[in-house]
Every structure is written in C-alpha cells, then in structure tokens.
N, C-alpha and C positions, 0 to 999 in steps of 0.2 A: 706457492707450490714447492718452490724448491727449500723452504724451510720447514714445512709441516713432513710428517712423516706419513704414508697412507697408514686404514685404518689395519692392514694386515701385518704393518712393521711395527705396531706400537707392543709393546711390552704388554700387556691387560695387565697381567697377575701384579706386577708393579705399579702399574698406574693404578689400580682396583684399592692396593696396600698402603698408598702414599697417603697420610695426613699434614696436612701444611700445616706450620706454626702461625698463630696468633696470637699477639700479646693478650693476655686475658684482660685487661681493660677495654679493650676492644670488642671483646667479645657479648660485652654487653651489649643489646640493640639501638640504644637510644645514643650511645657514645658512637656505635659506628656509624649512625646516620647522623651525626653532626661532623666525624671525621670523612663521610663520602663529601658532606654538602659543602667541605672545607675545598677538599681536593677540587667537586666540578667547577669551583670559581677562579680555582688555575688552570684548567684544564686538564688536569691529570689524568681524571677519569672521565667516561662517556658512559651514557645509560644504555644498557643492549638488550634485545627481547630474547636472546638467547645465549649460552657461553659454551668452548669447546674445554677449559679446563679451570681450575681453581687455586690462586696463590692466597697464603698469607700474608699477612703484613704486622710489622714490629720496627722499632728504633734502636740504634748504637749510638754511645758518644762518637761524638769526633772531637776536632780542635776547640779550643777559646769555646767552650761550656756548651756547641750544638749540639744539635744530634740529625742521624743518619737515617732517611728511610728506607729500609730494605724492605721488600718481598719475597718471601718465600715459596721460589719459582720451581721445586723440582717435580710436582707432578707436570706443568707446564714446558719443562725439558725431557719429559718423557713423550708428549708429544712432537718433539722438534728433532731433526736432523742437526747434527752436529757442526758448529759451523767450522771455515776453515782457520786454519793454521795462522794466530796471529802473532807474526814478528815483535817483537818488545826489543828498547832501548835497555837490555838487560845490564845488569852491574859486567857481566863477562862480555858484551859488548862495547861498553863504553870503557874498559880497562885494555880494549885492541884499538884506539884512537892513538895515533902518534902526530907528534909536535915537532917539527925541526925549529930550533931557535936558528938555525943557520940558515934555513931559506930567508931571512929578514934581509933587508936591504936597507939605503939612508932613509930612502922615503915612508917606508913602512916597518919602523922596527917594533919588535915583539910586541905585546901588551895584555895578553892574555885576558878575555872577557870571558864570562859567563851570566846569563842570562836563562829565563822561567816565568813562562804564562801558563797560570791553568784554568777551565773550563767551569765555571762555578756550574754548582748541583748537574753537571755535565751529562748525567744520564737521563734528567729528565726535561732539558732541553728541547727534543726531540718528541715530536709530532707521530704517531707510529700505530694508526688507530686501523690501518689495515688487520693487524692481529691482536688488536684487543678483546678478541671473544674468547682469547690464549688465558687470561688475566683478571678474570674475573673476582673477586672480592666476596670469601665463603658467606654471605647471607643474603634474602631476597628482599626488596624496596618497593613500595608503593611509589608511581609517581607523586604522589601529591606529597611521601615523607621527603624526597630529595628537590621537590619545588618546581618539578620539571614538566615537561606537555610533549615532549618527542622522546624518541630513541632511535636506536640504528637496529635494524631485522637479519637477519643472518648473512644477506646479500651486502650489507654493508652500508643499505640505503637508508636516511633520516627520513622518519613517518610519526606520524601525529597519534599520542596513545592519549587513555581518558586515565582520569587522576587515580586510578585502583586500579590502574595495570601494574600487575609484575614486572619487577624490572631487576636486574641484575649489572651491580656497578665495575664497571672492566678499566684496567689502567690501561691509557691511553698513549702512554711514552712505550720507552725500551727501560724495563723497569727493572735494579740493581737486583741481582740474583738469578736473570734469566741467562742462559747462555750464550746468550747472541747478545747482550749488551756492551760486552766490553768489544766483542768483533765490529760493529758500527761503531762502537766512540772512537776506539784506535782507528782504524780508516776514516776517518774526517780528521783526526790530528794528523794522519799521515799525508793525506792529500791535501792538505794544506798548506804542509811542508813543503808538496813537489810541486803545488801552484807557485809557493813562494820560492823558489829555488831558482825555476824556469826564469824568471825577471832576475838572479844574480849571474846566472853564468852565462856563458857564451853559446850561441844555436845547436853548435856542434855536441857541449857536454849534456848530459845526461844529472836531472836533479836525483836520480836516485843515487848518483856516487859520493852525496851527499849526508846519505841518513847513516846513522849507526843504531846496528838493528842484529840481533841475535840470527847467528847462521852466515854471514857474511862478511866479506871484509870489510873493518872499520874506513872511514876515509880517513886521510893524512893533512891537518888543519895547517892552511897555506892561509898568505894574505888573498882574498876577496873567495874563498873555499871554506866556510863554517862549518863545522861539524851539529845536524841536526837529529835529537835525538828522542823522540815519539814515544811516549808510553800513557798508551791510555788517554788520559784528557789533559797529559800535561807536556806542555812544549817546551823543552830545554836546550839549547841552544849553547856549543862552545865556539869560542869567536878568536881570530888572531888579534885582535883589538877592537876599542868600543865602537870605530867608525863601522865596521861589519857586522856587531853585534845590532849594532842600533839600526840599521837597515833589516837585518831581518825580523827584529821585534815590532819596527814600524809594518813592514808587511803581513804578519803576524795579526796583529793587531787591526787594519785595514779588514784585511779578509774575511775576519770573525767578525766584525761590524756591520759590515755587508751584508753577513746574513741571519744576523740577527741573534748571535749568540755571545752570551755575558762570557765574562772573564776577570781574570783579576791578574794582573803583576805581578807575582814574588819578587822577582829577581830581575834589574838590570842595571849591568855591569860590573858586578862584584869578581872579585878577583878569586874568590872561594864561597861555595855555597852548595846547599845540598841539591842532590840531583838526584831520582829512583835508589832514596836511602841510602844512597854514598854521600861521602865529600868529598868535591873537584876541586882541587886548586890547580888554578889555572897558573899561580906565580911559579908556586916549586915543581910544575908537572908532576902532582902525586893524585895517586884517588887512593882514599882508604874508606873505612864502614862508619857509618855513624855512630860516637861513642855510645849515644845510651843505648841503643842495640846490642853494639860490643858488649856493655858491661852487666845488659839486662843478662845475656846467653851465659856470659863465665859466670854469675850468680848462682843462675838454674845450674849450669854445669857441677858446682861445688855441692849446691842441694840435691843434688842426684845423687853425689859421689858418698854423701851423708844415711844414704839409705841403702842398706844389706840387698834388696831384690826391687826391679822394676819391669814393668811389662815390655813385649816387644812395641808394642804403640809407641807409650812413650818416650823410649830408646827413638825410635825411627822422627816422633818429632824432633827432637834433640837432635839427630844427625841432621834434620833440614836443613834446620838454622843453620848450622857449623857448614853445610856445603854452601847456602846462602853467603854466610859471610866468607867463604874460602876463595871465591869465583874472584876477589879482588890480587890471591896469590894462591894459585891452582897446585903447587908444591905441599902446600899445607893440607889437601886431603888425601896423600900417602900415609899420612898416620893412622888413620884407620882403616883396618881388617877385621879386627876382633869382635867392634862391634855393629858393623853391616851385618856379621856372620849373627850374635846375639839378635837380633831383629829379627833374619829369617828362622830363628831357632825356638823364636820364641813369641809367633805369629798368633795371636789370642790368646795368650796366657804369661802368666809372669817368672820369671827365672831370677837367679843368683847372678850380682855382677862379680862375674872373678876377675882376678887378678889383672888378667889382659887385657881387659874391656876398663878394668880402673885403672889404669897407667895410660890407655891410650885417653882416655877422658880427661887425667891430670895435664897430659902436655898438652891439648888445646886450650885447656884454660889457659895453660901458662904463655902460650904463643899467640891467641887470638886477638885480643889487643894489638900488637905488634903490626898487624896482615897490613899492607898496603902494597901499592903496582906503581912505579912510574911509568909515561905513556913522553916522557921525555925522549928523542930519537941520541944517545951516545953517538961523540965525535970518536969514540971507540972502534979500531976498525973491526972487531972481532962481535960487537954488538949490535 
C-alpha cells in the first residue's frame, strides 16, 4: 500500500499514453514464450491471472561481451509512489573523506587499503512477487505454452488453472528500470554495512559514523574506523591498513552468504582502484575521475566546439558530465555561466554557440583532465 499509488493519484492520461519498449525479436510470439519459459526456471517470472501494469523488456552490453536485462518500467512507475530519498556514496562524498597519516602510531602505521564486493546480477536477486501484477510482460500465454498447472489470482494466492487458461507472465524480482529498485538494492548494501559496523566498533559508537554518503559528514579514516561506502550493489570499503580492510570484507562477505546472495570480489587490498567511477589512491591520498571518462567528455567537448549551433539538450548533457566530473574539485564549475545560461535559452530548440559559451567550453577541456581532491589531512596549520 505504501508503494502503489490509489486509483485517483494515478496520472490516467499518462499511464493511458505510455507504450513500453520491446526489443522486436521479442516481439515475436514463439521467441517470447521461449524467453518467459527461460526466465520461470529461474524464477524470474510467476504466472498471474491477472496484471495491474505492463513493462517491456530488452538488453544492454555490459562488461567482458554480457549483456544486461533491463525492463522497461515507466508505465509501472506511473502507478507507484515515489520511493524515498536514497543516500549514494557519491564521488562529492567520498572527495569529503579525510586521512591523518599523523594519527599512526608504532603499532599501527599507515598503510592505506582499499577494497570492493559487488552483488552479481544484484537486482534480480531478490524475491519480490508481492508486486508482480506491477510487471507484467506485454502478451497473453496459455498454460500449456509456458508448461505450467498454477498461477497466482489477484489475492496473491497459488491455484490450479487448466492447460488453456490465460495467463499473464509478471516479473517476479525488483526489476532494473522500476523505481524502487535501486531504493531496495541500496538499503540492503547499506544495512549491511551497519550490521557489519556494529561487530567493529565499540557499544557506545554509532556504525553510521562510519558510511560516507552524499548529504553528510564524510567520517575521518583512523586505525580500526574504515570508511564505508554504499552505492547501489556495490560495497567499497577504504581502510587504514589491510588488517581493517580484511576484517570488514570477511564480514562483508559472511553476511551476504548468510543469506544467500552472490557476489564477487573486485578488489582487496589494493593501494589504488576504482570506486563509483573515480580513482582512490589510498598511497598519495588523491581521488581523481577515471581517465577514459575524462578523455571520453574533452573528445565530445572538442566535437561540440567543431559545430556552429547545438540544442539546448545537448548543451545540458554536456554540462552533466562536466559537473559529474567537477564534484572531484568544485572550483572548476565557476567557469561556467554562459552556458547554463545557453541551456535555459535554448529549452527545445537549437541556437548558435557564441563566443562565451566556446571559451568557456575550451577551458574545460583544457583543465578536465587535471581535476583531482586530496582527502590527505595537511600538517598545515592554516589547512
């Protein structure tokens, strides 16, 4: 209840206008009753006698030649209540993380770890068949094409249908594209955190003083004080040295075992490695952007500069990025005025880049590269 929206909040005229995407090989019948019959053997999807909304469904590459199944969830967020507010280990979070190398002592000098578990196919982990009538899968099934003898009835309840019922295939996780997926995968990375927290520190402290998380103070990485840092399904961890690191990745590790959710290592103990699209070095205390991001954005940036007139759109993505990448040294987005100002001026439709607007685009190309934060604390008294 608190995530549906009633029937007099819902938008009609928008939910009525929405057409979800389908890859067109899918759209064939016999190919999506082979790709339902694939899914109910993972349990993806559930057969339902009835459905309250309709996604699509398609693939993206991702890493090492896979590919990503997404759903296309917006008529399905048009029936949902917005979920809340989720905190992320943002790059302007984790650039407010400070190091004293001077709090070391003999027994515990510096050594700087960094460490990274993340959640394989993380969002469809999760069990979530209460609102799969949400999820439905645009075409109708005979029991007998998807091989099945039950379904679930709009109460929710599993009941015995005959081999020519109607049936409608509904995904059964928290399926990528829905709104509320990344609000559940972040809170199970985040409580997992402050399970594992609770076993490092003392009764009195508090494991949230622990996360670093957009919106509040970073914590200050001491010996047996990790900096923990949550985003999404991936657990990143910076550590005063490997004995600390290795303690929270074993707990880490423990507690996703427990309950039954995969994972994989990236990272443990590396002195430098990426984190939410940055690079931590934990040796030099620097975080800068990850070069091929860097170098992808000043590319666009020069092909932009290559063309006489560009819409406001694409202006406005272009400044994304450029604020994206800036969050690592916040000085660097006083360069632009002119063309915030070209964006709002030129809200669906295309204009001339003048003069101001290509000067401020040349000096980010020329400084972007450069951006990084140290998070090292200066014996500086004035720093």
């Amino acid at each position: 209840r608190r995530i549906y929206l009633s029937d007099d909040e819902v938008d009609t005229d928008s939910f009525d206008a929405c057409r979800p995407y389908t890859d067109p090989t899918l759209r064939v019948h016999a190919a999506m009753v082979q790709f339902v019959v694939d899914l109910l053997q993972f349990g993806l999807i559930v057969p339902r006698l009835a459905r309250r909304g309709i996604v699509g469904v398609f693939c993206v590459a991702k890493k090492h030649g896979r590919l990503r199944l997404v759903f296309d969830c917006r008529a399905a967020n048009l029936l949902c209540r917005d979920p809340n507010h989720s905190h992320l280990a943002t790059p302007g979070a984790i650039c407010g993380l400070r190091v004293d190398r001077g709090h070391a002592d003999s027994a515990r000098p510096y050594a700087g770890r960094i460490g990274s578990i993340d959640l394989v196919d993380s969002f469809y982990l999760f069990e979530f068949g209460a609102v799969s009538e949400l999820f439905s899968l645009d075409d109708v099934f005979s029991a007998r094409e998807l091989g099945v003898d039950y379904a679930y009835d709009s109460g929710g309840q599993r009941v015995s249908v005959d081999p020519d019922q109607r049936l409608y295939a509904c995904v059964a996780t928290v399926p990528m594209g829905w709104s509320w997926s990344l609000y559940f995968c972040h809170w199970v990375c985040t409580r997992c955190f402050l399970d594992v927290g609770r076993t490092l520190l003392p009764n009195s402290d508090d494991p949230a003083s622990l996360l670093v998380l957009d919106g509040r103070a970073a914590p200050a990485l001491a010996p047996g004080r990790p900096a923990l840092a949550p985003y999404v399904d991936n657990f990143n961890v910076m550590a005063w040295d490997q004995q600390d690191l290795t303690l929270v990745l074993d707990g880490i590790e423990l507690w996703l075992q427990d309950r039954g959710l995969a994972y994989r290592v990236e990272c443990h103990g590396a002195t430098s490695s990426d984190a939410v699209g940055l690079i931590v070095d934990m040796e030099q205390l620097l975080v800068r952007n990850k070069f091929s991001r860097t170098w992808k954005v000043r590319s666009a940036i020069y092909d932009l500069l290559r063309q006489p007139r560009c819409s406001g759109y694409v202006m406005q993505v272009v400044l994304g990025h450029l604020v994206s990448l800036g969050l690592v040294f916040r000085p660097f987005l006083s360069v632009f005025s002119a063309s915030f100002s070209f964006v709002t001026a030129n809200d669906g439709r295309v204009g001339d880049l003048d003069a101001f607007v290509r000067s401020e685009l040349a000096v980010a190309a020329s400084l972007v590269t450069f951006l990084e934060c140290s998070i090292g604390v200066s014996d500086h008294p004035l720093c």
